[in-house]
Backbone as JSON, one array per atom type, in Angstrom:
{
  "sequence": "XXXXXXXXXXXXXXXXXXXXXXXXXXXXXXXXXXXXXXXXXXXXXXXXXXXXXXXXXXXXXXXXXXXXXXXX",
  "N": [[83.47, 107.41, 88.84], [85.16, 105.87, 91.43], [87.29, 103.63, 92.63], [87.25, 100.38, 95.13], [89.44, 98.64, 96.77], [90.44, 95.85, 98.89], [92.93, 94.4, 101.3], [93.25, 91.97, 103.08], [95.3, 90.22, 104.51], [96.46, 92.27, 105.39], [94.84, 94.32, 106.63], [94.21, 96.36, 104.98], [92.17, 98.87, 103.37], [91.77, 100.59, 99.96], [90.68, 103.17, 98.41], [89.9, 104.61, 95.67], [89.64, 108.0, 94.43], [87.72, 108.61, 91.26], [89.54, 108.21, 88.6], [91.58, 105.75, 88.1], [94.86, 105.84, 89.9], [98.16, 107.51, 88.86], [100.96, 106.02, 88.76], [103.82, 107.86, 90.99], [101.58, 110.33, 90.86], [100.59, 110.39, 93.52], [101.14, 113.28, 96.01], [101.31, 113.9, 97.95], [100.66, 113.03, 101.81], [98.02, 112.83, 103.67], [97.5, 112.71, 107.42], [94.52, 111.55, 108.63], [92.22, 112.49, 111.82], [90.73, 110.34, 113.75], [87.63, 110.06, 115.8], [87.43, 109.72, 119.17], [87.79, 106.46, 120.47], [87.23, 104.9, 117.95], [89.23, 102.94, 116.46], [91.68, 102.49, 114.16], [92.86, 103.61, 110.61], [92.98, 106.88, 108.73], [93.97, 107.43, 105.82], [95.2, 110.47, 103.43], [95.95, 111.11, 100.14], [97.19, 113.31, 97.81], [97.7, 115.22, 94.83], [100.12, 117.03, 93.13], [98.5, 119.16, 92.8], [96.81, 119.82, 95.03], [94.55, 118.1, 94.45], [92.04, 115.29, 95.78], [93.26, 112.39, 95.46], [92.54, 109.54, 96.64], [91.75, 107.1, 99.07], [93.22, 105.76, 101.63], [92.88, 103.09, 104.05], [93.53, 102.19, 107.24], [93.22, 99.38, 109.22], [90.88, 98.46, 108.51], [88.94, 96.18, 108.33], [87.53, 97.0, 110.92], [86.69, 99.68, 110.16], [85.15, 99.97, 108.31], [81.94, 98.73, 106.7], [81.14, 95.18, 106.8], [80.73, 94.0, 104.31], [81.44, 95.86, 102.42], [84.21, 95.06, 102.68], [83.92, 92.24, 101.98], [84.92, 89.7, 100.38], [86.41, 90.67, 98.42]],
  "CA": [[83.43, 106.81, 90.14], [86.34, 105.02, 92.06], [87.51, 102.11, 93.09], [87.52, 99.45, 96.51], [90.34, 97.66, 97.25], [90.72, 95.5, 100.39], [94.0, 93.09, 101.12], [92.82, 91.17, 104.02], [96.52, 89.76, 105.02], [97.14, 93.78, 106.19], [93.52, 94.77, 106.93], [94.22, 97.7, 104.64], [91.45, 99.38, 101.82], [92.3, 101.49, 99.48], [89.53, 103.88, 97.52], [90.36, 105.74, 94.72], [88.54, 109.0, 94.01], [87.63, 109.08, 90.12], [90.17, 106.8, 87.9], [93.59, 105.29, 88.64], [96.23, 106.63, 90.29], [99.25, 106.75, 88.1], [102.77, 105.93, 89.58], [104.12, 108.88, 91.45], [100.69, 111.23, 90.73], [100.26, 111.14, 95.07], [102.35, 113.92, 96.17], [101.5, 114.29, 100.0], [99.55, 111.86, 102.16], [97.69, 113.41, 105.26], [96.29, 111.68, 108.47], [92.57, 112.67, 109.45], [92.13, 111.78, 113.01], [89.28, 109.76, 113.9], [86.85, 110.12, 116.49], [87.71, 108.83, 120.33], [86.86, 105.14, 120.54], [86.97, 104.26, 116.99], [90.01, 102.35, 115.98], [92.25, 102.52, 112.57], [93.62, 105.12, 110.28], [92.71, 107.38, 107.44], [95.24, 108.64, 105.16], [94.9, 110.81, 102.23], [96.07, 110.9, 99.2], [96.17, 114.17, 96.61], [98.23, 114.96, 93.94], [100.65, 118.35, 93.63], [97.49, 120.86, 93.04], [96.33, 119.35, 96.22], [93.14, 117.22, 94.31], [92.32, 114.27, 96.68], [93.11, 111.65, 94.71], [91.91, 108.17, 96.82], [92.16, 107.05, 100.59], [93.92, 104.48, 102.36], [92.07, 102.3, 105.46], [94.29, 100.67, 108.04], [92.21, 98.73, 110.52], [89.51, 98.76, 107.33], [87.42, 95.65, 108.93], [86.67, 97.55, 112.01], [85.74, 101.15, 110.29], [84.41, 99.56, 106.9], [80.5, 97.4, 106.77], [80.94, 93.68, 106.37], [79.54, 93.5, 103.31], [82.21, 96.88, 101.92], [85.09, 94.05, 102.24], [83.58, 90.51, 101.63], [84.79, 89.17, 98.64], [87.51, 91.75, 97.91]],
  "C": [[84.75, 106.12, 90.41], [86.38, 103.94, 92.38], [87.79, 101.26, 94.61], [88.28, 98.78, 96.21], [90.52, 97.08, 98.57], [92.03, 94.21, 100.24], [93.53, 93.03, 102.48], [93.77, 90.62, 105.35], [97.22, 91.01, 105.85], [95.92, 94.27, 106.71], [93.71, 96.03, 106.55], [92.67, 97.86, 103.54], [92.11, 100.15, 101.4], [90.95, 102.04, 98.47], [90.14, 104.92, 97.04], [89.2, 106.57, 94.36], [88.92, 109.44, 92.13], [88.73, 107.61, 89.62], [91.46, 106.96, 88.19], [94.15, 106.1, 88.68], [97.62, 106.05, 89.13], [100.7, 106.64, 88.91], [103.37, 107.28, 89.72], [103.55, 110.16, 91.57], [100.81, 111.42, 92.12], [101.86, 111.67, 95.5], [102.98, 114.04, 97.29], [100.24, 113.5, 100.39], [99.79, 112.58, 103.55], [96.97, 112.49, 105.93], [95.27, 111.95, 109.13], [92.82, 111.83, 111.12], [90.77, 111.61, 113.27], [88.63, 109.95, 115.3], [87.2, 109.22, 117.83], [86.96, 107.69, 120.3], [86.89, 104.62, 119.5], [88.56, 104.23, 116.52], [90.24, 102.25, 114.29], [92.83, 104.17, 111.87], [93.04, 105.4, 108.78], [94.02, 108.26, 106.85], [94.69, 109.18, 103.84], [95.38, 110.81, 101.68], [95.73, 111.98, 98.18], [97.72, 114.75, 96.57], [99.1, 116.69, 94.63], [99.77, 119.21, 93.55], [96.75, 120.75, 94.07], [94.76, 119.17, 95.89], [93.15, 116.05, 95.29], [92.27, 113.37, 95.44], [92.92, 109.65, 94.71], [92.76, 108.72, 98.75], [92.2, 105.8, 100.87], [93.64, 104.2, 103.66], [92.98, 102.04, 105.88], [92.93, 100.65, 108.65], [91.1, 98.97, 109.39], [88.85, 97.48, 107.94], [86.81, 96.1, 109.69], [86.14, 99.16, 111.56], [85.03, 101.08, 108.84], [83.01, 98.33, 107.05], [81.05, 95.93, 106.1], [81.21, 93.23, 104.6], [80.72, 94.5, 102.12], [83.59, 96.2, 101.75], [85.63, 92.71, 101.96], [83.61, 90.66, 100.07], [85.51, 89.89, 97.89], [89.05, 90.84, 97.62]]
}
């Protein structure tokens, strides 16, 4: 399983798929586009055999539950 990260001071998350990223493993980072009306950004994250290897929130209080970055 992976990991939640939230920094609060950027309103970023970060979720890793499976276990730590190592320094320079992400090779190419893509941007999903979200749904009209819903605010923030998804980026991806996956390595050179193109595994996903975690995803990066902006605007993560408004597309993440309460409760997904209290206490992070």
């Amino acid at each position: 399983m992976g990991d939640l990260t939230y920094d609060p001071e950027v309103d970023a998350a970060y979720a890793t798929i499976g276990r730590p990223i190592r320094p320079g493993e992400a090779a190419r980072q893509v941007s999903v586009a979200l749904p009209e009306g819903i605010s923030g950004e998804l980026l991806l994250d996956f390595d050179r055999d193109g595994h996903l290897l975690g995803v990066e929130i902006l605007g993560a209080s408004g597309l993440l539950r309460p409760e997904d970055v209290r206490g992070q």
